[in-house]
N, C-alpha and C positions, 0 to 999 in steps of 0.2 A: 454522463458527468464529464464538464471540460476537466482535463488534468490542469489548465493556467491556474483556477478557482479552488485548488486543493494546497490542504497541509503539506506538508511535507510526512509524514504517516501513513498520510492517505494516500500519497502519488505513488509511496514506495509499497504499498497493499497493493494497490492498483496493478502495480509492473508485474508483483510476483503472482497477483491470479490468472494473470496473462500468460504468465511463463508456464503455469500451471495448466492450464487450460490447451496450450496448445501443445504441452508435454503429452495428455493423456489423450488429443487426439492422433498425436502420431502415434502414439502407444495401440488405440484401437484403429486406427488406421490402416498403420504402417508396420507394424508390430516392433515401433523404433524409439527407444527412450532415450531422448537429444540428452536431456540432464546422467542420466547415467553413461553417455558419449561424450559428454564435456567434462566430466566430475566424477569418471568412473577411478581415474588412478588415488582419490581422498577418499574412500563411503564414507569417513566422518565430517566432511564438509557435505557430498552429497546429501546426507541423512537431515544434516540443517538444514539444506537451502527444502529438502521436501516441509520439515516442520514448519519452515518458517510462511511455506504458501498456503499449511494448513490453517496456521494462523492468521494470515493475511485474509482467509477468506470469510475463519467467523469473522473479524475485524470488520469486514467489509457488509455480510448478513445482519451484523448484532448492532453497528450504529450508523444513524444517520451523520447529518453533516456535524460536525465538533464547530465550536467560536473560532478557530480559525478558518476555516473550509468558509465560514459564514462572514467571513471577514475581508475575503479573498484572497486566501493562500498565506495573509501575512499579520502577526498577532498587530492587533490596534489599542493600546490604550482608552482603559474608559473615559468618557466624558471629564466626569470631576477630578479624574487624576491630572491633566493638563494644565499646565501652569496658565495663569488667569481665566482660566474657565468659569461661569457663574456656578455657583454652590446651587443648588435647589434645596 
């Protein structure tokens, strides 16, 4: 999925399955947790930023593209709402 053609929802899911993703491969890698080495002196911001990629990720499992995504990235007014647009 290009990121240009995303919500703004979806870009920001996007970054944090990302951040997520290569957290737990350093984790099994490396046995190194970048987010608990960048975020280790708050665990209560830590703790978010982990919920927020758990989040991020059903978000990303549970839906396809939304009307914006399908819009391309940026909400469009419908047809009839457009000043002099024909009525159907």
């Amino acid at each position: 999925m290009m990121m240009k053609h995303m919500c703004p929802v979806h870009k920001t899911a996007w970054i944090l399955v990302w951040v997520g993703a290569l957290n737990w491969g350093l984790v099994g890698l490396l046995d190194f947790n970048l987010v608990n080495t960048l975020l280790g002196a708050w665990p209560a911001v830590e703790k978010i930023v982990y919920v927020l990629v758990g989040l991020s990720a059903l978000l990303m499992l549970s839906m396809g593209k939304c009307k914006m995504c399908m819009a391309g990235g940026e909400m469009k007014p419908p047809m009839g709402a457009m000043p002099g647009a024909p009525k159907m």
